[in-house]
ROSE-423363 format. One record per residue (C-alpha): residue in one letter; x, y, z. Coordinates in steps of 0.2 Angstrom, whole numbers, plus 5000, padded with zeros to 4 digits. Example, Ala and Ser with C-alpha at 12.3 -4.5 7.8 and 13.67 -1.06 7.14 Angstrom:
BEGIN
A506249785039S506849955036
***
This chain:
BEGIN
X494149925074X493549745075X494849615077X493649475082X493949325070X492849315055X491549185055X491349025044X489348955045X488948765043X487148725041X486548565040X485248455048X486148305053X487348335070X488648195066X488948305048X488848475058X490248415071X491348335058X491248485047X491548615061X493148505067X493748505049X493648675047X494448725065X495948605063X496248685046X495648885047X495548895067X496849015069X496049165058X494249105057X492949045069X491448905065X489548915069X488348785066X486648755064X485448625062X483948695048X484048845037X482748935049X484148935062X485548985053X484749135048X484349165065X486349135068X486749255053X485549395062X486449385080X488149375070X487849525061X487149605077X488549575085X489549655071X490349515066X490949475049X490249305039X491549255027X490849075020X489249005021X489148795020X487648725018X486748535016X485448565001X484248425007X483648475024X481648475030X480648645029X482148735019X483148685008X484948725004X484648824988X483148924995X484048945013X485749025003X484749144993X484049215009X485649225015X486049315000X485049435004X485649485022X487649455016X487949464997X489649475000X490049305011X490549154998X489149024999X489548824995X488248684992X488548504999X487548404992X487148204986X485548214978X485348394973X484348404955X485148534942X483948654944X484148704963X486248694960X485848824945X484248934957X485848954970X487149014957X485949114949X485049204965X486549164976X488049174969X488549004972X490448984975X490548804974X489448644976X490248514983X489648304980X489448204996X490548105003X491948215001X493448215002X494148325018X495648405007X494648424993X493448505005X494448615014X495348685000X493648734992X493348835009X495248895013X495048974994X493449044997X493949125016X495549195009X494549284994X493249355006X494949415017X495649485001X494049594996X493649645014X495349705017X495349805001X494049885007X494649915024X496149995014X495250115005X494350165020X496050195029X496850285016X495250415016X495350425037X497250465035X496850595022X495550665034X496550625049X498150725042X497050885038X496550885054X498450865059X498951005049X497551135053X498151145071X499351275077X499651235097X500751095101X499951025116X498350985106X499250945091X499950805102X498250755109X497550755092X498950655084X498650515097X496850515094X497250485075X498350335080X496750275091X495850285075X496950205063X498550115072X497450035086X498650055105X498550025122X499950135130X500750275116X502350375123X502950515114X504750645114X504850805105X506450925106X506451055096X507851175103X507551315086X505951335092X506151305110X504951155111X505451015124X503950895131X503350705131X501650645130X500950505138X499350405131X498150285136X496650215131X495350215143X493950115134X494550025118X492850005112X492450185114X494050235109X494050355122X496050435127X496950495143X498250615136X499650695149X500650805142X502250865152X503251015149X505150975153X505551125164X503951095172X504150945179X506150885174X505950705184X504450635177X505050715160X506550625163X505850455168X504750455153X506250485143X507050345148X505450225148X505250275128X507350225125X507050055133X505350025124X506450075109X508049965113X506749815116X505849845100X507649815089X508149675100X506549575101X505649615083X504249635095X502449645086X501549745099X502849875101X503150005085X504250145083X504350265073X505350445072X504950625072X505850675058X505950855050X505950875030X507251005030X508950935036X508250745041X508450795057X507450685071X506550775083X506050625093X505150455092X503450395095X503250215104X501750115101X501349955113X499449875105X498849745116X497449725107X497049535097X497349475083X496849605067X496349495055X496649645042X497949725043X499849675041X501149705052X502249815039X500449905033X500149955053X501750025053X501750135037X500250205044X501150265058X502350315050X501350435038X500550495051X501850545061X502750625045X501150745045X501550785065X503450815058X502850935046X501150995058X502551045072X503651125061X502251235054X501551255072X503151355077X503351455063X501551495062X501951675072X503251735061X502351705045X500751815036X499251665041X498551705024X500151675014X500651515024X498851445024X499051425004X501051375003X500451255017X499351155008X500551104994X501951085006X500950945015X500450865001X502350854995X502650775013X501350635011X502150604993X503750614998X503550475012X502950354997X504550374988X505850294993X507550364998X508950354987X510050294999X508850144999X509050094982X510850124980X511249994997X510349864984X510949944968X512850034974X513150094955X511450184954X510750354950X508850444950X508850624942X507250694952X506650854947X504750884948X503951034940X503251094953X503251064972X502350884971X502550784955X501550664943X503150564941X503850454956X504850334956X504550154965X505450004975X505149854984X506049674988X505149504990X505749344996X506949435007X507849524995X507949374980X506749484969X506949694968X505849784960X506249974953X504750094943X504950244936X503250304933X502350454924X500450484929X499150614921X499750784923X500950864935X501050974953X499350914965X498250804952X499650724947X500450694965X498450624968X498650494954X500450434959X499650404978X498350294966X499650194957X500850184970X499650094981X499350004970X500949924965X501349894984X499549814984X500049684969X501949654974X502049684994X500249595000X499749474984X501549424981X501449444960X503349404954X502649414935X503049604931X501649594919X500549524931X500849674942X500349794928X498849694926X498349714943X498849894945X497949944930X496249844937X496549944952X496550104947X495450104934X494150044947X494550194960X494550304945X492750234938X492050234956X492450404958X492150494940X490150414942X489750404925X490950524920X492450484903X494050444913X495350524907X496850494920X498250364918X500050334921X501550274911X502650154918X504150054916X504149894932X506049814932X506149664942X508149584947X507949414948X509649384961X509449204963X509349164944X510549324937X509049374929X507949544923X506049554919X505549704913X503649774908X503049944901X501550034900X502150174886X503650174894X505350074886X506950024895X508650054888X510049974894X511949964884X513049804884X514749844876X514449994872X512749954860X511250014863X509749894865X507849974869X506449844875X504849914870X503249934880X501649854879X500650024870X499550074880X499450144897X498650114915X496950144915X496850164897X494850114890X494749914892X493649914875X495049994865X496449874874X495549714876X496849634863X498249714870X498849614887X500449704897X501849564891X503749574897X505549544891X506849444901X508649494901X510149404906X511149544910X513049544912X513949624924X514449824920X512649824910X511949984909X510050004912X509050164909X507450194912X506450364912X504650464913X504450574895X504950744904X506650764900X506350724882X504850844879X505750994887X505751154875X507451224875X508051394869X508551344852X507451184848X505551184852X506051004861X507650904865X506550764857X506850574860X508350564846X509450694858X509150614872X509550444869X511250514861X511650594874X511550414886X512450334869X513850464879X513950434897X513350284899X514950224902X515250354913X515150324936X513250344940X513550494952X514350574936X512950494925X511750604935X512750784936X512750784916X511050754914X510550884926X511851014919X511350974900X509550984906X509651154913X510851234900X509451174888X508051244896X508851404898X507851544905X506251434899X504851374912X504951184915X503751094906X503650944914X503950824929X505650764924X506250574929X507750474926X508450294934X509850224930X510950084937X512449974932X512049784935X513049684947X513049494951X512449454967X514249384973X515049554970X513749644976X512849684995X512349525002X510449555004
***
C-alpha cells in the first residue's frame, strides 16, 4: 500500500511564479499533498515520468500557457496522455480561445485560471480539484478492497489447521489493514484450542511476515506474558483513542461469545486513503471470517467434508452479511421504543436493514431495504447497496435523504453496468431511508418503491415513495428525481416501515395477505409496546403461512418517536 502523499505539479517558466505557487499550495494542502515544479513543459513531463516511476500518484497539474518551446495547452494534452485521470488547470493572461478550448477538448481541462490571481480564488480552484481526484481514487481503492477481502475470506475459510489459519489471517491483515506488530488470543475451551500469535513484519515494502505461534501448555510463561502485553495494548487503546492501535474481538456467531481479540499497532504514515473507522471495519470483517474459519476448523473432523463444504459456503456468506447489519441492540440504545421483525427466506437475505448517525449522533438514519431476489444473489446486491449507502452518508457527509438515494442509485447502477458488460441489468433494490433530525425535532423521509407509515392519534398517514427503484433504467426515469417528505413528529408517533415480504406471503386460506391486511393489522397494534408490536407480527405471520414454504425475505422496522430530552443523551 502506498501512503506517500499525492503529488500537486506546477509548471511554469518564470521561478518567482513557480516559488510563489508551490508556497501557496503547501501553506494551504501541505498536510495531504506534496508540490513539484518545473520550469518548461519538456521538464514537467520528464517530472511526470520519475513520479510515475516511482509510483507516485499525480493528482493536479498547474500549468503557465505561454511558456517557450511548449506551450500550456500542447504540454497538458501530453500530460493527458500519460495521466488522464490527474485534474489539469491553465493560468494564463494572454491565452487565445482556441488553445483554452484545444485543452478542454484534448485535456480535459478542469479550470483555467486569468493572471494575476487571486490566491483564495486560486487555491480553492486546486483544493476542489485535489479533493475530487482523492474522492475517485479512493473509490477505486475501495472497490479493489472490497474484491481483496472477498478473495482474502475464501482463502480464510478454505483452511482447516489452526496454526496456518492464524498465519494466513495475519498475512490478509498485511494486505489490507496495513501493521507493524499484530498480537493475537484465541480460547476455545469446547474444542480445546488455547494459543496466541505473535506478528511482525519484516519488510513493509515486501510485505513479508514473521508469524510465532505458541501453544499455551507448550510454553505457559511466554503464553502468559503475551497475554498480558495484548490486555494492556487493549486497556491503552480505550483510554488513549489511539490511531495506531486497533482492536478488535473474536467473536463466535452462535452465542456472541468472544473467543479473544486481535490488537493491531500500524506504524506506517499517513494513508492518504483510507479512513480510520473504514481500517477498522476491515478488520473487523476479516476477523468475523477467522471467527467463523475457527469454528468450522474444529468441527471439520466431526462433520461429512462433502456435506459441510456446501452448508459452508452459505454459512459464510450469512456471516459477511451479518457483520453489515447492525445489531438490534444498536438501534434500540438510539431508538429505546423500537422493534425489527427479521426473518429471511433463506439463510442470507435480499432484505437488510441499515443504520448510521452523523454529526455525533444529531442526524440518525434507519433503512429498510428490499434488493433483487432472495437467499445468495440477493445477499450480493444488499453488499452493493449497503456500501453504498455508508459511502453517501458515512464518507461524503449527504444529510438530504434524497441525495443519499441519488448517490446510491448512481453507485450501483455503475457496479452493476461495469459488471453486466453490455448485458440488460435487471438488479435493483427497494428502499425506504428515515433520517431523525434531533437538533430540529424533525424526520426526513425518502423511498425508492418503498412508503413509510407512521400513526399520530390513532390515524393512519402513509408517505409515498418516489416510483421507481434503485438501479432502475435512467432513460425511463430521467423525469422522475428521488424527492422526500419532512415530518414533524410528536412524541408517542408511531413509524413503520417495511420490505414487500410480509405482504406478499401466500397463506392457507388467501393466495396473499395483500397490502389491505397488512396495514389493518398495524391499524391494530400500533398502539401496542414495540416488543409486543413484534411478537404479533411474527405469530400472525406464521399462523398465516401455515404449513406453506416462505415466499420471501420478510422485513419489518418500527419505532415510537421520542424527543431528544426524554430520550438517551447521544
Amino acid at each position: 500500500m502506498n501512503h506517500k502523499k499525492p503529488v500537486i505539479l506546477c509548471v511554469d517558466d518564470e521561478k518567482i511564479i513557480l516559488d510563489s505557487l508551490q508556497e501557496q499550495i503547501l501553506n494551504r494542502l501541505g498536510e495531504r499533498f506534496e508540490c513539484e515544479v518545473a520550469q518548461s513543459g519538456e521538464e514537467g513531463l520528464e517530472v511526470i515520468d520519475e513520479l510515475r516511476t516511482d509510483g507516485r500518484e499525480i493528482a493536479v497539474i498547474i500549468s503557465d500557457q505561454l511558456m517557450p518551446s511548449m506551450k500550456g495547452d500542447q504540454f497538458l494534452i501530453t500530460a493527458h496522455k500519460k495521466i488522464p485521470d490527474s485534474y489539469k488547470i491553465l493560468l494564463t493572461g494572454q491565452a487565445t480561445l482556441d488553445a483554452v478550448q484545444n485543452a478542454i477538448n484534448n485535456a480535459r481541462l478542469y479550470r483555467y485560471v486569468m493572471k494575476p490571481w487571486r490566491e483564495d480564488d486560486l487555491m480553492l480552484t486546486v483544493e476542489e480539484a485535489a479533493e475530487a481526484y482523492l474522492q475517485r481514487i479512493r473509490l477505486q481503492f475501495y472497490m479493489r478492497l472490497l474484491r481483496d477481502i472477498n478473495t482474502l475470506t475464501q482463502k480464510l475459510s478454505g483452511e482447516r489447521e489452526i496454526n496456518r489459519l492464524i498465519e494466513k489471517y495475519f498475512e490478509s491483515l498485511v494486505d489490507t489493514v496495513g501493521f507493524a506488530s499484530a498480537k493475537i488470543v484465541v480460547e476455545y475451551p469446547q474444542q480445546d484450542i488455547y494459543l496466541e500469535g505473535i506478528a511482525n513484519v519484516l519488510n513493509a515494502y515486501a510485505k513479508k511476515v514473521q508469524v510465532e505461534i505458541l501453544q499455551r501448555e507448550a510454553d505457559k510463561e511466554r503464553y502468559t506474558a503475551i497475554r498480558q502485553e495484548i490486555e494492556d495494548l487493549i486497556m491503552q487503546a480505550m483510554l488513549e483513542d489511539s490511531r495506531h492501535i486497533l482492536v478488535a474481538p473474536i467473536r463466535l456467531q452462535q452465542g456472541g461469545r468472544d473467543l479473544g481479540h486481535v490488537v493491531i499497532e500500524r506504524s506506517e504514515g499517513v494513508d492518504y486513503l483510507r479512513e480510520q473507522r473504514e481500517v477498522q471495519n476491515t478488520l473487523q470483517t476479516l476477523t468475523s471470517q477467522l471467527a467463523i474459519s475457527l469454528e468450522n476448523a474444529a468441527l471439520y473432523h466431526t462433520i461429512l467434508e462433502q456435506k459441510k463444504e456446501l452448508e459452508d459456503s452459505i454459512r459464510y456468506a450469512k456471516r459477511i452479511q451479518l457483520a453489515l447489519i447492525p445489531s438490534p441492540e444498536l438501534i434500540q440504545y438510539h431508538l429505546p421504543e423500537s422493534f425489527i421483525f427479521y426473518l429471511p427466506k433463506a439463510v442470507v437475505s435480499g432484505d437488510f436493514y441499515w443504520f448510521a448517525e452523523q454529526q455525533n449522533g444529531r442526524y440518525i438514519y434507519l433503512a429498510v431495504v428490499d434488493c433483487t431476489g432472495h437467499g445468495v444473489p440477493g445477499a450480493f446486491m444488499s453488499v452493493l447497496v449497503s456500501n453504498a449507502l455508508s459511502y453517501a452518508v458515512n464518507e461524503m457527509g449527504i444529510t438530504d435523504v434524497a441525495g443519499v438515494l441519488q448517490i446510491v442509485d448512481l453507485q450501483v447502477r455503475e457496479k452493476l453496468q461495469r459488471q453486466a458488460q453490455g448485458e440488460v441489468v435487471q438488479d435493483g433494490a427497494e428502499m425506504c431511508l428515515v433520517q431523525i433530525d434531533r437538533e430540529r425535532g424533525e424526520l426526513h423521509v425518502a423511498g425508492a418503491r418503498r412508503p413509510l407509515i407512521y400513526y399520530r392519534d390513532g390515524q393512519r398517514h402513509e408517505l409515498h415513495p418516489t416510483p421507481r427503484s434503485i438501479a432502475d433504467d435512467p432513460n425511463l426515469f430521467k423525469d422522475t428525481p428521488f424527492t422526500s417528505h419532512k415530518v414533524l413528529p410528536q412524541p408517542g408517533d408511531m413509524f413503520f416501515f417495511f420490505s414487500d415480504g410480509y405482504a406478499d406471503q401466500e397463506g392457507t386460506i388467501k393466495r396473499r395477505m395483500g397490502k389491505s391486511r397488512f396495514y389493518e393489522l398495524l391499524d391494530e397494534i400500533h398502539a401496542l409496546p414495540a416488543a409486543q408490536q413484534r411478537q404479533i407480527l411474527e405469530q400472525r405471520f406464521r399462523e398465516w403461512k401455515g404449513d406453506l414454504e416462505q415466499t420471501d425475505d420478510v422485513l419489518v422496522m418500527g419505532f415510537r418517536y421520542t424527543p431528544l430530552s426524554s430520550s438517551l443523551n447521544l
